[in-house]
C-alpha positions as CSV (number, residue, x, y, z in Angstrom):
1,X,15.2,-3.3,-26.2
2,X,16.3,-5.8,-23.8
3,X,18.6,-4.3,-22.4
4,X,16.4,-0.9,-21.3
5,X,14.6,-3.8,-20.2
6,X,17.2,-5.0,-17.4
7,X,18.4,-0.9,-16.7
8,X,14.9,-0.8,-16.3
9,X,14.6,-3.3,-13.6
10,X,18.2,-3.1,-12.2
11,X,16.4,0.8,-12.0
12,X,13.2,-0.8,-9.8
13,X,15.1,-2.9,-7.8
14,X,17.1,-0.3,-6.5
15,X,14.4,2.0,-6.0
16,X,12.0,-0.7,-3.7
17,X,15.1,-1.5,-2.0
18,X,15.6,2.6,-1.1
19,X,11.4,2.2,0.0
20,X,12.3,-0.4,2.4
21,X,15.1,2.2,4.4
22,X,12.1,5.1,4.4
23,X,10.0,5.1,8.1
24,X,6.8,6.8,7.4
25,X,4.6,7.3,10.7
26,X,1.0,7.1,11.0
27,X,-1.2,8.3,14.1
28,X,-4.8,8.4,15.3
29,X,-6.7,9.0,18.5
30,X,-5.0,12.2,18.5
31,X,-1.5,11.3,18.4
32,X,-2.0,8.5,21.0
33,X,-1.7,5.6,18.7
34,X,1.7,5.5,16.2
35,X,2.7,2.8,14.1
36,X,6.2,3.5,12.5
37,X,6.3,1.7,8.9
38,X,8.3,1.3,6.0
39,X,8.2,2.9,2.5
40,X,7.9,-1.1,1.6
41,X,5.2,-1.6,3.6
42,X,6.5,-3.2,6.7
43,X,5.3,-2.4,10.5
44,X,8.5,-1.4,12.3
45,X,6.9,-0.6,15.6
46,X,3.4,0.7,17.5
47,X,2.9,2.7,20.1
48,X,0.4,3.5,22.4
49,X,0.1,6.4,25.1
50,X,-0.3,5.1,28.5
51,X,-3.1,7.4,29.0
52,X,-5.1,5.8,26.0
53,X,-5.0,2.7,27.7
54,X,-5.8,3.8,31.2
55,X,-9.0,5.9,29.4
56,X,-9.9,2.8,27.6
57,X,-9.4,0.2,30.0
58,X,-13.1,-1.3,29.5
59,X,-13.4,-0.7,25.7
60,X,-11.1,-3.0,23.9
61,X,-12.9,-3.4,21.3
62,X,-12.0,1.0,20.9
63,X,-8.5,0.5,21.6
64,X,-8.3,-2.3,18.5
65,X,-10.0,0.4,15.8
66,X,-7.7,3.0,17.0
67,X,-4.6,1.0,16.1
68,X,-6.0,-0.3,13.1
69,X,-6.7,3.2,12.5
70,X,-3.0,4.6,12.7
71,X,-1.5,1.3,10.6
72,X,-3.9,2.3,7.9
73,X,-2.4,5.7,8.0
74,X,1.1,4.5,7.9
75,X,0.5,2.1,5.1
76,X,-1.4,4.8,3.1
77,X,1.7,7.1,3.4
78,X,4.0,4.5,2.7
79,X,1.9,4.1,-0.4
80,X,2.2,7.4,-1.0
81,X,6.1,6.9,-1.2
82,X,6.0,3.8,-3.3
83,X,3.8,6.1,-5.8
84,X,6.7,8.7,-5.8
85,X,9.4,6.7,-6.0
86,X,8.2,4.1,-8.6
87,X,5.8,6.0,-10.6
88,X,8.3,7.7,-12.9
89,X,10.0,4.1,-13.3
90,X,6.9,2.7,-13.8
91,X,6.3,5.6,-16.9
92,X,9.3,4.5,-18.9
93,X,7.6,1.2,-19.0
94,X,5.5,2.5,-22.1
95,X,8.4,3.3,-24.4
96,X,9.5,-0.9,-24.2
97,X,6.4,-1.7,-25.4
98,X,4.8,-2.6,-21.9
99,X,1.3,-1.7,-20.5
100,X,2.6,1.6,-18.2
């Protein structure tokens, strides 16, 4: 049992450290706000349309909920990935004995 144990975590390891090579991109405001993240949950970069900020110029305060917006997209999508990725590692976890 042990040693499913370790393939099962050599099996995990390798897996999150796949997630953390996979971009997923999130977007709001209609495509003028995208945050790039990783499968891992990393920000990897934001971007902003010049018009957005030009429209927006006196509404800060907008321009802050529509990023937070697009990360929450990205980091629900690299959720998403993490859920795919793991969750048939994580259903093997009930065969060693462990809560799955």
């Amino acid at each position: 049992m042990m040693r499913e144990a370790q393939k099962m975590a050599a099996e995990v390891a390798k897996a999150q450290e796949e997630l953390a090579g996979v971009e997923v991109e999130g977007t709001a405001g209609g495509g003028a706000v995208k945050v790039v993240a990783t499968a891992d949950q990393h920000i990897v970069s934001v971007t902003l349309d010049p018009e957005l900020l030009s429209d927006l110029q006196d509404d800060a305060d907008m321009i802050g909920d529509v990023i937070v917006t697009a990360v929450n997209d990205a980091l629900d999508k690299a959720r998403e990935k993490q859920e795919q990725t793991l969750g048939p590692l994580a259903g093997g976890l009930g065969g060693l004995g462990l809560p799955g």
